[in-house]
MARTI-444118 format. One record per residue (C-alpha): z negated, x, y negated. Coordinates in pm, whole numbers, plus 50000, padded with zeros to 5 digits. Last residue first. Layout:
! MARTI-444118
ZXY...
This chain:
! MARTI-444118
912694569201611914334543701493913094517701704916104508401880916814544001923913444553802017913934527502344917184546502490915114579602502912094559402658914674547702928915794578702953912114593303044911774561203267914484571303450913854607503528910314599003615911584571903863908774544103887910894532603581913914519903812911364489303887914494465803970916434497504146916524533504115919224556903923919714542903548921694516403360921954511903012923194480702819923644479602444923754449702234924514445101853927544466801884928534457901503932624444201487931404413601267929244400201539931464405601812931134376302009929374382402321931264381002671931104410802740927454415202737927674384702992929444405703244927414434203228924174418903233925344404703570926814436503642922794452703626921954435403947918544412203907916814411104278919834431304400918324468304202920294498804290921874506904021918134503303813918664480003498918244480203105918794457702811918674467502461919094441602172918854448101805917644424001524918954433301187921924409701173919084382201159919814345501289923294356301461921174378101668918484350501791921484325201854923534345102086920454353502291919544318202268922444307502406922074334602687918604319702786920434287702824918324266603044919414231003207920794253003522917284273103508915214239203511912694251403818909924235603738907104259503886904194248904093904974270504398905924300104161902424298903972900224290204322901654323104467900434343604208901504382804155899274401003972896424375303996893114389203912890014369904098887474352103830884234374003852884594385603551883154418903353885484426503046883714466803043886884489602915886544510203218884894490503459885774452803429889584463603293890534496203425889114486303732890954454403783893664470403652894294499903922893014476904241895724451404192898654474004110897724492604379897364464804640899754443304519902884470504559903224475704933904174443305045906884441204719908284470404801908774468905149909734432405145908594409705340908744408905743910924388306020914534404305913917224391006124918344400806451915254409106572914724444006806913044461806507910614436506429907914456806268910764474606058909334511305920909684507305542912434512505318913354523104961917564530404897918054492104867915444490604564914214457404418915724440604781913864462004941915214483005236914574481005640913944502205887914854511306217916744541306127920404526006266919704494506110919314510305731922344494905570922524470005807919294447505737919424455805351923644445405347923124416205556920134398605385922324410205010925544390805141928144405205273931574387005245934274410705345935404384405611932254383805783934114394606102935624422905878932714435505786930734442806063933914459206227933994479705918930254493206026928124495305679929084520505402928854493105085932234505304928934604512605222932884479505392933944467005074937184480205061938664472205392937054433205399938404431405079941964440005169942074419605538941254392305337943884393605078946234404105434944924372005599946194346705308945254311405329941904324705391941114330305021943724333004779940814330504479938944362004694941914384004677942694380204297938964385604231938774413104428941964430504249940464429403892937224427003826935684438304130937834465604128937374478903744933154476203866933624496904216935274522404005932634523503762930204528804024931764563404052932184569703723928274564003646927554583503945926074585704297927684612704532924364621604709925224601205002922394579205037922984576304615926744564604687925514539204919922894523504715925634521304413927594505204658925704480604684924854474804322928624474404246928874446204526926194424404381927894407804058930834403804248930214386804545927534361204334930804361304035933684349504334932804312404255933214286904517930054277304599927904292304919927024325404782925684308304490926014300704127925984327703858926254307603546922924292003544921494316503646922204336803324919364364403291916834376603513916424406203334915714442503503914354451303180915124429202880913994446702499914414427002197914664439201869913314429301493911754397301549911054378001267908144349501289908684313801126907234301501447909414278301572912914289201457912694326301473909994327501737911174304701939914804324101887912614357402043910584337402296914164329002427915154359002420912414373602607911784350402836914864352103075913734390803068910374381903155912334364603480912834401103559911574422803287910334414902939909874432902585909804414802254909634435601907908094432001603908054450101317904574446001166904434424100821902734395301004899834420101121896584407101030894764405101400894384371601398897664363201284899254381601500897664373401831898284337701738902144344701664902164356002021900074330002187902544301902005905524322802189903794322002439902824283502443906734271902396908244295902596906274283202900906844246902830910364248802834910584271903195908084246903356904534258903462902544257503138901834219402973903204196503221902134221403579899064222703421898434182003350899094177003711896634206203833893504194203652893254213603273891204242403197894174264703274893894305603320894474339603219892634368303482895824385203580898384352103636897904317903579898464309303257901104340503112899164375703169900384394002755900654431002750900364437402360901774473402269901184494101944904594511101907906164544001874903674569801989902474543002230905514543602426904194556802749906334580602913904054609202955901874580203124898684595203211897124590103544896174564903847896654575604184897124552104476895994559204837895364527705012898744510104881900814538604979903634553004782905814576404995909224560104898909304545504536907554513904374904214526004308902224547804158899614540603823900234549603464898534545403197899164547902824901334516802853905524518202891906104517103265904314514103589900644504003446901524480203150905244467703266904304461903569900224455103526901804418803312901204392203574903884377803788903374343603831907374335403711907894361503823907954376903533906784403803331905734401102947905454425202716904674422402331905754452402099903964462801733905224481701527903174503701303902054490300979899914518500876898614543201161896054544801445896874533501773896014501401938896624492102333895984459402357895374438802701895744404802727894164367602826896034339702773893154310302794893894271602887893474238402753891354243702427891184208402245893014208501927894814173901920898744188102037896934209202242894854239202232895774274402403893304301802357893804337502330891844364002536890404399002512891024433102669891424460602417892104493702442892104515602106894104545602062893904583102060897424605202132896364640402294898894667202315900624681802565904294660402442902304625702546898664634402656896664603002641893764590702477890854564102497888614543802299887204510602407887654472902292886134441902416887024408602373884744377802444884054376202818885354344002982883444314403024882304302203392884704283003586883474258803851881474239303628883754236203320885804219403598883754195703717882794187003344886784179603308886804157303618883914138703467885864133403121889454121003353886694098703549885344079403231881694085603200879064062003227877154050202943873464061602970871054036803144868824018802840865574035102933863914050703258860854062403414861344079603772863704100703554866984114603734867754138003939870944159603859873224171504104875914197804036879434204904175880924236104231884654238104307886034266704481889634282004363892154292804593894944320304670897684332804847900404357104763903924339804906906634364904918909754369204714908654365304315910474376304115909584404603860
């Protein structure tokens, strides 16, 4: 997930006097001030539980599945073995020999792991992300999607996020966890840590992230691969944030921003108007390709290009031609949520164009609130693993759970035009011709639109002919699996890469 609002939060220091003898020797050597900052900070963070496992089940196919939960945590030592921060996760652990085993991240960056955990793939499921979810009345229940019946599942909290967290002073945190190089370079450690402690090197493995997760997951996989001496046997991006580099901005001269959102647009307009299908959006992909891009390269120099895009994507998006044509056919994602939904006085997500909330600023020109989805989904997400993890499974803390951290993305080195997550992509499957690739999107999603998957996908060499990536897209929007009917494809699309 990216992050579009600012969550707040802080950390109190303790501090602690000691009196001294009235009767004294030698005086004890002081301390340097790096070792007395440390002890300040040992002080204001008590230890965290050790791991702790329960026993549960769900119902997947009306019949109970048993597994293990387990909370615990990971450490994270530097370069001279002293522990700098702990990755905590949750396990879920079903019986069986050599089963696979997946690790999912989410995004954010700060985003926490409950996403993937609690909306889509773990045993549990909690609502959220869809019209008519509230954040005071949640329900928590079995996931009929889950896929535990394929896979043992790791959900790993990056440094910063759900209860994981850095023993080291700001500075020295932002160096070792909060930079896109760093971070791929400690999880992917975390993962082959997890494995080895728990004895399963000769697993399949498999690496699962959405939004900037996504971005993560192929480039944990090649870390992996070349750092780690670990084999990953398919990777699994959902909603991925995935070549920013090449994308640009509305501002430059590249046509790919106006591209890569108008099919997810339209896609929003064709579901308002119960005509939304995969031929349907096709069309708005062959144009985008083709005649838009001629348009948009003559530019202004030539009115009747102009007048052409202006025509079709007002046709395309549904909003007021006149609108459109003022803006010159470009509408930019602001425009199209604001407009799209003017005339109810609400306004849509930018995760899901087709979910709204009331607008508390209805006579503003421009959108003065957050985003529906994203105000509405802390809460729940929030509440639901907090309990599941101090009450049900019994990992008491009184550190506060970060599912989406606003002191993660306002630390974060933002290198993505250095980064080559695709690279790596095209690296990790040349490595092993084994390793399979599935990436997924909701139509509707503008956070991460699917035709940005689309258009790298395309641009992959052909590996000897093999379709080594497949891309699936599915009614909803970046958190498409809050849709029963989409997560149960997406499941159906999953036990294909697993052989299932």
């Amino acid at each position: 997930m990216r992050l579009w609002v600012s969550i707040s939060s802080a950390l109190a220091a303790l501090s602690l006097a000691v009196a001294a003898p009235a009767l004294a020797a030698d005086p004890a050597p002081s301390k340097p001030a790096a070792d007395k900052a440390e002890d300040s900070k040992a002080d204001a963070q008590a230890p965290l539980p050790d791991d702790r496992t329960i026993h549960q089940s769900v119902m997947i196919n009306g019949k109970p599945f048993a597994y293990d939960a387990t909370v615990g945590k990971i450490p994270v030592r530097d370069a001279k073995g002293r522990k700098i921060a702990d990755v905590v996760f949750t396990a879920y652990i079903a019986p069986g020999e050599n089963r696979p085993v997946t690790f999912a991240f989410n995004g954010g960056p700060g985003a926490a792991s409950v996403y993937l955990n609690m909306g889509a793939v773990g045993p549990k499921r909690v609502e959220f992300g869809v019209n008519g979810d509230a954040p005071s009345d949640y329900k928590v229940t079995d996931n009929p999607y889950t896929w535990l019946d394929m896979t043992d599942l790791v959900f790993i909290d990056p440094v910063g996020t759900g209860f994981s967290r850095s023993d080291e002073d700001p500075e020295a945190s932002k160096k070792d966890f909060f930079s896109t190089e760093a971070d791929i370079k400690y999880l992917s450690r975390v993962v082959y840590d997890w494995l080895t402690r728990n004895g399963r090197m000769r697993s399949a493995k498999y690496v699962m992230g959405e939004s900037y997760g996504g971005y993560r997951a192929p480039r944990i996989a090649h870390a992996l691969q070349r750092r780690m001496g670990v084999g990953v046997s398919g990777v699994i991006m959902v909603s991925p944030y995935l070549d920013p580099a090449a994308i640009g901005d509305e501002t430059a001269l590249s046509p790919l921003p106006w591209m890569i959102n108008l099919p997810s647009m339209a896609a929003g307009h064709l579901e308002r108007e119960g005509k939304l299908t995969p031929d349907a959006v096709g069309e708005v992909e062959r144009y985008v390709r083709t005649q838009f891009v001629v348009d948009y390269l003559a530019g202004r120099s030539d009115p009747q290009a102009v007048t052409r895009i202006s025509q079709k994507v007002a046709q395309y998006t549904g909003l007021d031609p006149a609108l459109v044509a003022r803006l010159d056919g470009r509408v930019d994602i602001g425009v199209f949520l604001r407009e799209a939904h003017r005339g109810e006085r609400k306004i849509g997500s930018v995760y899901d164009s087709n979910v709204t909330a009331y607008d508390p600023f209805p006579e503003s020109y421009d959108q003065q609130s957050g985003d529906p989805i994203l105000n509405a989904i802390i809460a729940p997400t929030t509440s639901a693993m907090v309990d599941f993890i101090t009450r049900q499974v019994g990992w008491k803390t009184d550190a506060h759970y970060e599912a989406l951290s606003d002191a993660v993305g306002a630390a974060w080195e933002d290198a993505a035009a250095k980064d080559k997550p695709v690279s790596d992509l095209r690296q990790a499957i040349a490595n092993d011709p084994k390793m399979s690739v599935l990436i997924v999107h909701g139509y509707n999603d503008l956070s991460c639109p699917f035709f940005t998957s689309r258009l790298v996908i395309d641009q992959l060499p052909a590996y000897g002919g093999q379709a080594k990536v497949k891309l699936s897209v599915y009614p909803g929007g970046h958190m498409f699996y809050a849709r029963p009917a989409s997560n149960a494809a997406f499941k159906a699309d999953a036990q294909a890469l697993y052989g299932r």
